[in-house]
C-alpha positions as CSV (number, residue, x, y, z in Angstrom):
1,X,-8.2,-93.8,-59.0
2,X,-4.6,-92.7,-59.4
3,X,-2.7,-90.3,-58.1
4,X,-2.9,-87.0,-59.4
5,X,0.1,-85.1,-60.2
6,X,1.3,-81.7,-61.8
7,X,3.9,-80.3,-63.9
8,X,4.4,-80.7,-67.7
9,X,4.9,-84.6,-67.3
10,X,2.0,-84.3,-64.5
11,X,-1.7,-86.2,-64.6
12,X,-3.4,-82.5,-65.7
13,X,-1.2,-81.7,-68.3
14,X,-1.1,-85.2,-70.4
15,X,-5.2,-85.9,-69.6
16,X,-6.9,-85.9,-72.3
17,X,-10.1,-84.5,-73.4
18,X,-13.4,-87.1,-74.0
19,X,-14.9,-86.9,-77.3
20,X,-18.4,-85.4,-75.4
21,X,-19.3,-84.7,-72.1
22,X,-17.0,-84.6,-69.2
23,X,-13.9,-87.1,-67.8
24,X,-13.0,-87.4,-63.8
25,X,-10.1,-88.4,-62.2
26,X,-10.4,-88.7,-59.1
27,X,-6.9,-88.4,-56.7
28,X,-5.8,-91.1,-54.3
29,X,-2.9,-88.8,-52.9
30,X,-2.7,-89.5,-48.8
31,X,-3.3,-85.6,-48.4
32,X,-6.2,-85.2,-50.9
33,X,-9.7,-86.3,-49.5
34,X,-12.3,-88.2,-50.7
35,X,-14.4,-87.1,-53.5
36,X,-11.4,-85.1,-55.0
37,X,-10.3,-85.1,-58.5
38,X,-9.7,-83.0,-61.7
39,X,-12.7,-82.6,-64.4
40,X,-11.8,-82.7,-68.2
41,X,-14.3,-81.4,-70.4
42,X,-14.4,-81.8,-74.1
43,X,-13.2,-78.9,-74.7
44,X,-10.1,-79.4,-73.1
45,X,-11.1,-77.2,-70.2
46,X,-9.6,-78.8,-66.6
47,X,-10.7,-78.0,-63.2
48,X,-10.7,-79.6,-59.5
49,X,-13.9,-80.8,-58.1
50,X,-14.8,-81.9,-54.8
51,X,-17.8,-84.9,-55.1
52,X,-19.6,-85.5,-52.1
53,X,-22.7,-86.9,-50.0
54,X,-24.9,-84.7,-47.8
55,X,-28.1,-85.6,-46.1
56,X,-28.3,-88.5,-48.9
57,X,-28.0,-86.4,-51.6
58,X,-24.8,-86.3,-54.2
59,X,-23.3,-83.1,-54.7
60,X,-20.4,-81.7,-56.8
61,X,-18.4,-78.7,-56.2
62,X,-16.2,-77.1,-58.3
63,X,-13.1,-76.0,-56.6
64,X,-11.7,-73.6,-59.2
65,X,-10.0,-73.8,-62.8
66,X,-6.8,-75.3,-63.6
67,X,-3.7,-73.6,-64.1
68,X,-5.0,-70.8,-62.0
69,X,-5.2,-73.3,-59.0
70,X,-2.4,-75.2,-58.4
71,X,-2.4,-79.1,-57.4
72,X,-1.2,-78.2,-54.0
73,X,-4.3,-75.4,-53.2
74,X,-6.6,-77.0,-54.7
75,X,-6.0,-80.0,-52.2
76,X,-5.9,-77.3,-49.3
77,X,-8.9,-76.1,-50.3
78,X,-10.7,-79.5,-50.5
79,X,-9.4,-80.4,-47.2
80,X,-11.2,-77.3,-45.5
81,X,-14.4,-78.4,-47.7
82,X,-14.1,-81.5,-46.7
83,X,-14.2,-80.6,-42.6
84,X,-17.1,-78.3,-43.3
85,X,-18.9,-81.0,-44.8
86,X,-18.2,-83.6,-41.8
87,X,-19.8,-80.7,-40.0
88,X,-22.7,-80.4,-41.9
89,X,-22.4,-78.0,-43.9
90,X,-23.3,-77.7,-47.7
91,X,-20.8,-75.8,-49.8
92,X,-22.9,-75.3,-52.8
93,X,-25.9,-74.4,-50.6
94,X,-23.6,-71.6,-49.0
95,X,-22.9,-70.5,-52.6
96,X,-26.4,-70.2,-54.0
97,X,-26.9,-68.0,-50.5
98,X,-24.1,-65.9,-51.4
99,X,-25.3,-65.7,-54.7
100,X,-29.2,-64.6,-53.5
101,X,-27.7,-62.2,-50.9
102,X,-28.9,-58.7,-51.7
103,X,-26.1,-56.1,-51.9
104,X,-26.8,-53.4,-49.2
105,X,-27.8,-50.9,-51.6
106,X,-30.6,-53.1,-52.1
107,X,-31.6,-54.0,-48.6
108,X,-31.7,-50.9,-48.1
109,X,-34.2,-49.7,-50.4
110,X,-36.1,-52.5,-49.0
111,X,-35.9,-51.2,-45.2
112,X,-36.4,-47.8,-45.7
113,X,-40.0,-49.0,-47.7
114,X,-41.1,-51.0,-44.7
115,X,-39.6,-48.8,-41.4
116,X,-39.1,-45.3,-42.6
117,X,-42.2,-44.7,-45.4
118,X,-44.5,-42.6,-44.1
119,X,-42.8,-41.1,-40.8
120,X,-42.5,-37.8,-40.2
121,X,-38.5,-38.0,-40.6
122,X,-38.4,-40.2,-44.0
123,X,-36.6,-37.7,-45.9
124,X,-33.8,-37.5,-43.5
125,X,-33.5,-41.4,-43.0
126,X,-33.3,-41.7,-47.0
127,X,-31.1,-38.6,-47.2
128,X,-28.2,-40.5,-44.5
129,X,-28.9,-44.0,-46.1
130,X,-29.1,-43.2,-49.7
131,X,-26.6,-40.3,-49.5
132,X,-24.1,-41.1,-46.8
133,X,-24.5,-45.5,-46.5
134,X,-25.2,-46.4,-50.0
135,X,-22.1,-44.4,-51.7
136,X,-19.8,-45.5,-50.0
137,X,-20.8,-49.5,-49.6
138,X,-24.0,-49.8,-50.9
139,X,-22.3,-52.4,-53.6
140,X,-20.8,-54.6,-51.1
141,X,-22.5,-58.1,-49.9
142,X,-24.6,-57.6,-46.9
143,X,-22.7,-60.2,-44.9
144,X,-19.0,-58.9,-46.2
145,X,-19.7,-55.4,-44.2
146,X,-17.7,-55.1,-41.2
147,X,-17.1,-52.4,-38.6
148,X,-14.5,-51.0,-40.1
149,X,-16.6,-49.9,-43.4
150,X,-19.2,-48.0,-41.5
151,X,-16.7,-46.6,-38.9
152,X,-15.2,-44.8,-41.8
153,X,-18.2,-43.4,-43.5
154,X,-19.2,-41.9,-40.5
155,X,-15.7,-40.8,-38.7
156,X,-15.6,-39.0,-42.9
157,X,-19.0,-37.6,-41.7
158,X,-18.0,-36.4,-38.9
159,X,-15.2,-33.9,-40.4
160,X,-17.8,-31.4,-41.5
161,X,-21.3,-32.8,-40.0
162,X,-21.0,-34.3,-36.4
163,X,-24.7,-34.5,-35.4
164,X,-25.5,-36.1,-38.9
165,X,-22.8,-38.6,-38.7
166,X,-24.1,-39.7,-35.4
167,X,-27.8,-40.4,-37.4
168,X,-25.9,-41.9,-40.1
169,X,-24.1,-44.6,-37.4
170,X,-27.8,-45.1,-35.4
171,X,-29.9,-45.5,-39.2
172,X,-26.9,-48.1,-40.0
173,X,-26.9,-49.9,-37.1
174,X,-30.5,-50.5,-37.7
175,X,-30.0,-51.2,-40.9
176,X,-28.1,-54.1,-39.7
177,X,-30.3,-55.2,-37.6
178,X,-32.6,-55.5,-40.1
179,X,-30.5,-57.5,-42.3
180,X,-29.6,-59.8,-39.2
181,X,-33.5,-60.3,-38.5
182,X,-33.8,-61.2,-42.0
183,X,-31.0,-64.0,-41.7
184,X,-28.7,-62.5,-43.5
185,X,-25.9,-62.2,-41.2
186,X,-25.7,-64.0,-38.3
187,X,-25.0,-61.1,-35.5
188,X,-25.2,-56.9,-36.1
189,X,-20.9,-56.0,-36.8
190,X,-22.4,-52.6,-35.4
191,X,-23.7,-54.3,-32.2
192,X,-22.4,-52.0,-29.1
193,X,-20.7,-49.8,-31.4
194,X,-21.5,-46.3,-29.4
195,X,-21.2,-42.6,-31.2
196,X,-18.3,-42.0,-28.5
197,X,-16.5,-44.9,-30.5
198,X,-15.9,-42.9,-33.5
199,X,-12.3,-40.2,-33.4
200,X,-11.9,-37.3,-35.2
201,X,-8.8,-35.2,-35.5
202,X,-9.0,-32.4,-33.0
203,X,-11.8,-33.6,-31.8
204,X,-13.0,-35.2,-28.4
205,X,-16.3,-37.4,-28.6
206,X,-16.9,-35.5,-32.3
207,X,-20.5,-36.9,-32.0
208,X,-22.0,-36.1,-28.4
209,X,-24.7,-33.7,-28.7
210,X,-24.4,-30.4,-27.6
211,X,-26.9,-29.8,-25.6
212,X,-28.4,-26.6,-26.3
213,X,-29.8,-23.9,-23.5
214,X,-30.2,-20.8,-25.5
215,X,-33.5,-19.0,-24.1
216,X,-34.2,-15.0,-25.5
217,X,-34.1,-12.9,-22.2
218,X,-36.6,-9.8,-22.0
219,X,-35.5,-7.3,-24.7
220,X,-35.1,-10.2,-27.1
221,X,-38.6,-11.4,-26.6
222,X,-40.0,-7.5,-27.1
223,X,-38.0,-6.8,-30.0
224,X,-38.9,-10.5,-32.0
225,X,-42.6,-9.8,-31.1
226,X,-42.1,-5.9,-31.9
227,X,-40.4,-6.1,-35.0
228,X,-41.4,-9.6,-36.7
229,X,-44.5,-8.0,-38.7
230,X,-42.6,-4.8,-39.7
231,X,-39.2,-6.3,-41.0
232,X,-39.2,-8.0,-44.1
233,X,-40.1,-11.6,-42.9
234,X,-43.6,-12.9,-45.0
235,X,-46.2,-12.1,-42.5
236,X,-47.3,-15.7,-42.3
237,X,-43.8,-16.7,-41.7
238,X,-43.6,-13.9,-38.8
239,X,-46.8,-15.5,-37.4
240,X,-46.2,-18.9,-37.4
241,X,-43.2,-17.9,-35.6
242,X,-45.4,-16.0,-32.7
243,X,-47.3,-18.8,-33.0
244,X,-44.6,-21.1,-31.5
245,X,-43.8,-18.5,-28.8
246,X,-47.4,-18.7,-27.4
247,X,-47.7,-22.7,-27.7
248,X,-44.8,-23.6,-27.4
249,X,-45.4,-26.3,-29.8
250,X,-42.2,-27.6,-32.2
251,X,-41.9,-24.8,-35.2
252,X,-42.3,-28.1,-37.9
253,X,-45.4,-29.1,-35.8
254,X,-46.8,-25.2,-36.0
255,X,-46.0,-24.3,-39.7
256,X,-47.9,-27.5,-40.6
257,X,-50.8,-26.2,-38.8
258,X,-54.5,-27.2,-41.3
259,X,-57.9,-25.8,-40.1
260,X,-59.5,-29.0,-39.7
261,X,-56.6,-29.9,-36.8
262,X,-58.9,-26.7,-34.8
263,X,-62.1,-27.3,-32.8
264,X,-63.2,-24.7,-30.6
265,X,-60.7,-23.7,-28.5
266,X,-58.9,-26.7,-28.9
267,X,-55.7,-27.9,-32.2
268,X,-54.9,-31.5,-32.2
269,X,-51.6,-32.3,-33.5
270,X,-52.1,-35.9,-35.0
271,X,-49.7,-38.3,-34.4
272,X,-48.5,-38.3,-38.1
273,X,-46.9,-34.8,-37.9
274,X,-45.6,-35.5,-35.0
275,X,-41.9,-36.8,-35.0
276,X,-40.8,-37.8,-31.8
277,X,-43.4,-39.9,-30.9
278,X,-46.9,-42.0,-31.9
279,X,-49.6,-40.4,-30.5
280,X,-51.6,-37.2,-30.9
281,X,-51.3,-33.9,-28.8
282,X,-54.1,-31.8,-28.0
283,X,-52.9,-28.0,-27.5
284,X,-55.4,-25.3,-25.7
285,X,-55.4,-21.8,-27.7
286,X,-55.7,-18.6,-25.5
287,X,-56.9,-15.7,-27.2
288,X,-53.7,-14.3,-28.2
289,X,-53.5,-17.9,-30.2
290,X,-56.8,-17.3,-31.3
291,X,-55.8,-13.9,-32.7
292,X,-52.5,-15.1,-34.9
293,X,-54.6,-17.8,-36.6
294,X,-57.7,-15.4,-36.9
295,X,-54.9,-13.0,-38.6
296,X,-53.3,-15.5,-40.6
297,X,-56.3,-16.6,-42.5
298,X,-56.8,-13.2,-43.1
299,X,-53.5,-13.2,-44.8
300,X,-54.0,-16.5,-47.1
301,X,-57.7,-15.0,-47.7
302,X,-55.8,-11.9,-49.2
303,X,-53.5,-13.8,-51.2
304,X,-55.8,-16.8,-52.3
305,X,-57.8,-13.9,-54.0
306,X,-54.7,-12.6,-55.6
307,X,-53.5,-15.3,-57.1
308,X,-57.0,-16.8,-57.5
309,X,-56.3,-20.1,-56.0
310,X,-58.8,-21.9,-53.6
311,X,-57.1,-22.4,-49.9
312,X,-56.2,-26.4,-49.3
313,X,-56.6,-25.8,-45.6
314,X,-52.6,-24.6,-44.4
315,X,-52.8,-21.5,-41.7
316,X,-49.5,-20.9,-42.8
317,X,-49.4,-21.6,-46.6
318,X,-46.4,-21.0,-48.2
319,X,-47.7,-21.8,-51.6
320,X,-51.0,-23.4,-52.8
321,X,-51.7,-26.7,-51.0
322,X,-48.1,-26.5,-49.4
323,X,-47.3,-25.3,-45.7
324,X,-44.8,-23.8,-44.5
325,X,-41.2,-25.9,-43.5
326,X,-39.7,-25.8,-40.5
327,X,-36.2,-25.7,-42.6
328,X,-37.8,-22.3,-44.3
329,X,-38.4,-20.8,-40.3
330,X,-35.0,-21.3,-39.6
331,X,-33.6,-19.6,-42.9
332,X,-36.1,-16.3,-42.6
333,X,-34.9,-16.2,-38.9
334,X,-31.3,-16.6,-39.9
335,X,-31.9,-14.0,-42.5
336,X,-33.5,-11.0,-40.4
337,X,-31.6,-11.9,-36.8
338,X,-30.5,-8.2,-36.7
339,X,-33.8,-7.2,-37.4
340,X,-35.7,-9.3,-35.0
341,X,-33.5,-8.0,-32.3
342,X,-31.2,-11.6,-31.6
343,X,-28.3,-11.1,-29.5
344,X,-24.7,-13.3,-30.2
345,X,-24.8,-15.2,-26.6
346,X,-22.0,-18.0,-26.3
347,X,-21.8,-20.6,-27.2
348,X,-25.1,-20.9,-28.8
349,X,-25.1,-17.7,-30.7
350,X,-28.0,-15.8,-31.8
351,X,-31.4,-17.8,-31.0
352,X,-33.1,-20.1,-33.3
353,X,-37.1,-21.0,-34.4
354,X,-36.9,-24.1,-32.0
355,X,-35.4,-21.7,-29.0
356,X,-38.9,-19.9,-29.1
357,X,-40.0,-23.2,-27.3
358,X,-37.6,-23.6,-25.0
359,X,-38.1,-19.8,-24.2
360,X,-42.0,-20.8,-23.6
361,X,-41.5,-23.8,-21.5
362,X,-38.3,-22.3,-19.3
363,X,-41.3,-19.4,-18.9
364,X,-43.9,-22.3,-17.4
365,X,-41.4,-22.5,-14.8
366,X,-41.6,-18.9,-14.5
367,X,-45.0,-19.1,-13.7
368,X,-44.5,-22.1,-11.3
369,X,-45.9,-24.8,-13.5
370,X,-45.5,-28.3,-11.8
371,X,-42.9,-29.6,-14.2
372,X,-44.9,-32.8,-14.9
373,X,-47.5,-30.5,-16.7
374,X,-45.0,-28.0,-18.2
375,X,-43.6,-31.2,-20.2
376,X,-47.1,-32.3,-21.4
377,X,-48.1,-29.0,-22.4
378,X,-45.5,-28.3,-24.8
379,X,-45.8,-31.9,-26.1
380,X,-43.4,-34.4,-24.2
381,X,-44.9,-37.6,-23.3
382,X,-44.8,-39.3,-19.9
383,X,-42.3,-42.2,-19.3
384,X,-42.0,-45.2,-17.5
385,X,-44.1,-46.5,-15.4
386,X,-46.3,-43.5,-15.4
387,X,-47.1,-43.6,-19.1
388,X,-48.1,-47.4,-19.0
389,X,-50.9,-46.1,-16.3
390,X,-51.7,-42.5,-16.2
391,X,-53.4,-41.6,-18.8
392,X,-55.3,-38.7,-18.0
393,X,-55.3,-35.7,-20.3
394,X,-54.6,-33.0,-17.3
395,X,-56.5,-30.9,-20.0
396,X,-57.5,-28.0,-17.2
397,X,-54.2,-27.9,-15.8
398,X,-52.5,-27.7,-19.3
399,X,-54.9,-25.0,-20.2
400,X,-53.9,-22.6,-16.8
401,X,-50.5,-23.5,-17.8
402,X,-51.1,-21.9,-21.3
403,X,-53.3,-18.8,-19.8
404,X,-50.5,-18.2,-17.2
405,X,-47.9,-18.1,-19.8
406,X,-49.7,-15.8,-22.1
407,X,-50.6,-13.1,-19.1
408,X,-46.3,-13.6,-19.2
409,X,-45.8,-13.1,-22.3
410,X,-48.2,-10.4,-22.3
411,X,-46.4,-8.2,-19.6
412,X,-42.9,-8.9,-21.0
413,X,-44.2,-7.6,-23.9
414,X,-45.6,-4.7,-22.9
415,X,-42.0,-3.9,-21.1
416,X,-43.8,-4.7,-17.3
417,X,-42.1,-6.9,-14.8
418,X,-43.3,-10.5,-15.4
419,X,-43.1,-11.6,-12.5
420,X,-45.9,-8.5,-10.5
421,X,-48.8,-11.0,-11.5
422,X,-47.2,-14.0,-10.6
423,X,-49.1,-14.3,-7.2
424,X,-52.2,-14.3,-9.1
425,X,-50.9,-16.6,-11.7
426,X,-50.0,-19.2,-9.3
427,X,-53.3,-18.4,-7.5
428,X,-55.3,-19.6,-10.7
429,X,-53.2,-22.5,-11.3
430,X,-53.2,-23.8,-7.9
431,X,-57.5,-23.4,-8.2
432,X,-57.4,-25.6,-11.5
433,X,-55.5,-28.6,-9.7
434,X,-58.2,-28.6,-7.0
């Protein structure tokens, strides 16, 4: 051993190259540890190494080429080795991890296949990972992403699309979960970090929902159900719309309507086209129900033998074997809102497909509805302690629920005061809960 020393009259610069293989010289300097030295190659190419034991094993790990590292840092840098490996720890072993650690890009892909294929919201998970997340750092390390990276792709968000940045922060964080379960990291950087975290210019809490109360009053109701067959919305798209007005059933959940969901009296919503939940949701049709889907069939009957195409099952079929989007009720709604009568009320402005339902179930109230059974009727499950033990269907109270709404609906309609049956409504409710 000798002491290793730099400059043009240094150790590195007058060592010379073997005639094959490799050459160390290892450095006895009082601040250099153990194990370190400079490597020679035949070549003439010099770098520091650190050469050390762990768990019985001899390892060597090359600290970096010389003259890009000088003397002095590469001693540094052995030092700090050198404590890490008095702790246990493996240098090289925490390089080849590095080195296997998938970019997030590529974790990514790998989550969405395993937590988002198949749900009812998969395109919009990809849409904020793989448009939003993977732009931005998709082609950094896993374990090199800190809060500040995601902070910024979702305050940049923010600026034009609050509501989406605040999916794009709750997909990430689970992202990073994910990556955490896997071992990857050793805590979530987005641990605790809450939408009310992120700031935007003029904005207070830019991600807090809004929460929306827009209901149609009276005329609006009469002049949507007046109007939507006569203005130029598609008839199955007017429909589907009345359709959610009489259920009060999400309009995705509704367009999506197949005949073999029917049975009697009775559509089950399975569990896969429902969104918000995992579990299947039995609806009771009245006859005014009944009577949209009878007419709707009608209507893909009609055009099935236009266009000579067999039917694949869709009540509302936009196009052969494809229903109806929920995305395409809002745009035809949006499109005719003078037509069908909408009002501008603030804040919410003029009312949307998804306001039909909360029109319905602010009308179960209406109509005295215990609010328990208002919830489950259009589709809300029970919470708490109450869904780990109650499982009855309340299928007879749902159904006077539905009836009551529709003898509602009927009189609003029909420009009648709503509220002249309502004795008799709560009358037959109150018989179907004894």
């Amino acid at each position: 051993m000798a002491k290793i020393t730099d400059g043009n009259r240094g150790t590195i610069a007058k060592a010379e190259p073997p005639a094959k293989g490799q050459r160390l010289i290892f450095d006895d300097h009082r601040d250099a540890p153990r194990g370190f030295g400079l490597r020679i190659t035949a070549a003439g190419g010099k770098a520091f190494i650190l050469k050390y034991t762990i768990d019985g094993r001899e390892r060597r790990k090359t600290i970096g080429d010389w003259p890009t590292w000088t003397l002095e840092a590469a001693r540094a840098e052995a030092r700090e080795l050198a404590r890490d490996i008095a702790q246990g720890k493996d240098p090289l072993e925490a390089k080849r991890r590095r080195r296997e650690e998938p970019l997030l890009k590529d974790l990514a892909g790998e989550w969405l296949d395993k937590h988002a294929s198949g749900l009812a919201s998969e395109k919009a998970i990809r849409g904020y990972i793989n448009n939003d997340l993977v732009p931005a750092i998709g082609n950094m390390k896993v374990s090199d992403i800190r809060r500040r990276d995601v902070i910024e792709v979702v305050e940049a968000k923010a600026e034009k699309t609050p509501r989406a940045a605040a999916q794009v922060l709750l997909y990430a964080r689970r992202l990073m979960d994910y990556a955490t379960d896997r071992d990857y990291i050793p805590a979530n950087p987005l641990a605790g970090l809450k939408p009310s975290s992120i700031t935007v210019k003029g904005k207070r809490d830019p991600l807090k929902a809004k929460v929306r109360g827009r209901v149609l009053d009276y005329d609006e109701i009469r002049a949507f159900w007046t109007n939507a067959e006569t203005c130029d919305l598609h008839r199955l798209t007017a429909l589907a719309l009345k359709l959610v007005l009489v259920t009060g059933q999400r309009p995705g959940e509704v367009a999506g309507m197949r005949e073999d969901e029917i049975s009697g009296r009775w559509w089950t919503i399975p569990a896969d086209r429902r969104g918000k939940t995992d579990s299947a949701h039995t609806v009771y049709l009245t006859d005014t129900a009944l009577q949209i889907i009878t007419e709707a069939k009608a209507e893909i009957d009609r055009l099935s033998r236009r266009r000579d195409e067999p039917w694949r099952g869709f009540i509302f079929e936009a196009r052969p074997g494809r229903a109806i989007t929920n995305a395409a009720l809002c745009r035809a709604v949006d499109r005719q809102n003078v037509a069908l009568g909408a009002k501008v009320v603030q804040p919410w402005g003029r009312w949307t497909p998804h306001d039909l339902r909360r029109t319905m179930r602010t009308g179960l109230s209406a109509c005295r509805v215990r609010p328990d059974i208002a919830e489950m009727t259009i589709g809300h499950v029970k919470g708490g302690i109450i869904a780990v033990y109650d499982h009855h269907s309340f299928d007879a109270e749902r159904q006077a629920a539905w009836e009551a709404w529709e003898a509602r609906l009927s009189r609003i309609v029909a420009g009648q005061d709503p509220d002249a049956a309502q004795a008799d409504n709560v009358v037959k409710l109150e018989g179907a809960r004894a």
